[in-house]
C-alpha positions in Angstrom: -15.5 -18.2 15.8 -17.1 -18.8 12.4 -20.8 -18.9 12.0 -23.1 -18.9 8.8 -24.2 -15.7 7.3 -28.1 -14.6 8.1 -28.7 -14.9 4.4 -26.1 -16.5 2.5 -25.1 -19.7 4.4 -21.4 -18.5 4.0 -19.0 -18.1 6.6 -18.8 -14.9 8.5 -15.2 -13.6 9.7 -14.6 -11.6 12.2 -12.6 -8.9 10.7 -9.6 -8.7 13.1 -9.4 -12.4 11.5 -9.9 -11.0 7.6 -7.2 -8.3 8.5 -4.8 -11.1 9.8 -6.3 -13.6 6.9 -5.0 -10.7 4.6 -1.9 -9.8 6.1 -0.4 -13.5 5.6 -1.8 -14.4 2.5 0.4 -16.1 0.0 3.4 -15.7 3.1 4.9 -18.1 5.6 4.0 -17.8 9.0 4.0 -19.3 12.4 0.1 -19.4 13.7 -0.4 -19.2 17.7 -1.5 -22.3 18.1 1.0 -24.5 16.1 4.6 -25.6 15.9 4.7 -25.4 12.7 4.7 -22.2 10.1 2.2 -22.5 7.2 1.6 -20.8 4.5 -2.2 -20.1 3.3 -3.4 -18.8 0.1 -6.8 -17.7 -0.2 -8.6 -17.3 -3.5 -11.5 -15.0 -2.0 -8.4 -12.1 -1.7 -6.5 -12.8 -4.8 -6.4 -14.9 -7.4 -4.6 -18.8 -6.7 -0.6 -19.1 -7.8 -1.1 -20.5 -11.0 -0.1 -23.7 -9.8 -2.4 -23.5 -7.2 -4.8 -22.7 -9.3 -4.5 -26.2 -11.5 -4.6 -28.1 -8.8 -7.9 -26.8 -7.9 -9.3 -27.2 -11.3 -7.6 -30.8 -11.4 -10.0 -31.2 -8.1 -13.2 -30.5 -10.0 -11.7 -32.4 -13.0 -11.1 -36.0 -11.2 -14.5 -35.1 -9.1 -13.3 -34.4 -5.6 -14.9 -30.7 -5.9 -18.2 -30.0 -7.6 -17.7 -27.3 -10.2 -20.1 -25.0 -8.8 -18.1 -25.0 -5.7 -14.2 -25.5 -6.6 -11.8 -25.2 -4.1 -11.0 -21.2 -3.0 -8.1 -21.4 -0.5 -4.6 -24.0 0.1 -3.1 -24.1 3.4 0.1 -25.5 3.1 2.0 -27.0 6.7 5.8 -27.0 6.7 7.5 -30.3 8.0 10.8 -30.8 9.7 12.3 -34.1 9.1 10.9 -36.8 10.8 7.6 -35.3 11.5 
């Protein structure tokens, strides 16, 4: 469903996506297509929890992440025990 923009090589979202993308943000939720709730936080809408927001510069610290490009979103799954 994602495809690169025509002049930016970014990713375009459809915007009933971006509306749902926005509506969840930063809250737990269970997505259609998994068992499981997740939570995503996505720095392109607001800024990181600050936690968040030191991992992702750890990231570019240790390498992992060039810092031209650091990482902009965490998805975070929710396991039950045993899983």
């Amino acid at each position: 469903s994602h495809h690169d923009g025509p002049r930016t090589g970014t990713p375009v979202v459809p915007q009933t996506e971006r509306e749902e993308i926005i509506e969840h943000n930063g809250k737990w939720t269970r997505l259609k297509h998994a068992r499981r709730k997740v939570a995503l936080f996505d720095g392109t809408i607001s800024n990181l929890p600050p936690i968040l927001h030191r991992l992702s510069n750890t990231l570019v610290a240790i390498g992992a992440f060039p810092s031209s490009h650091p990482p902009n979103h965490v998805l975070i799954n929710e396991y039950q025990p045993g899983e």
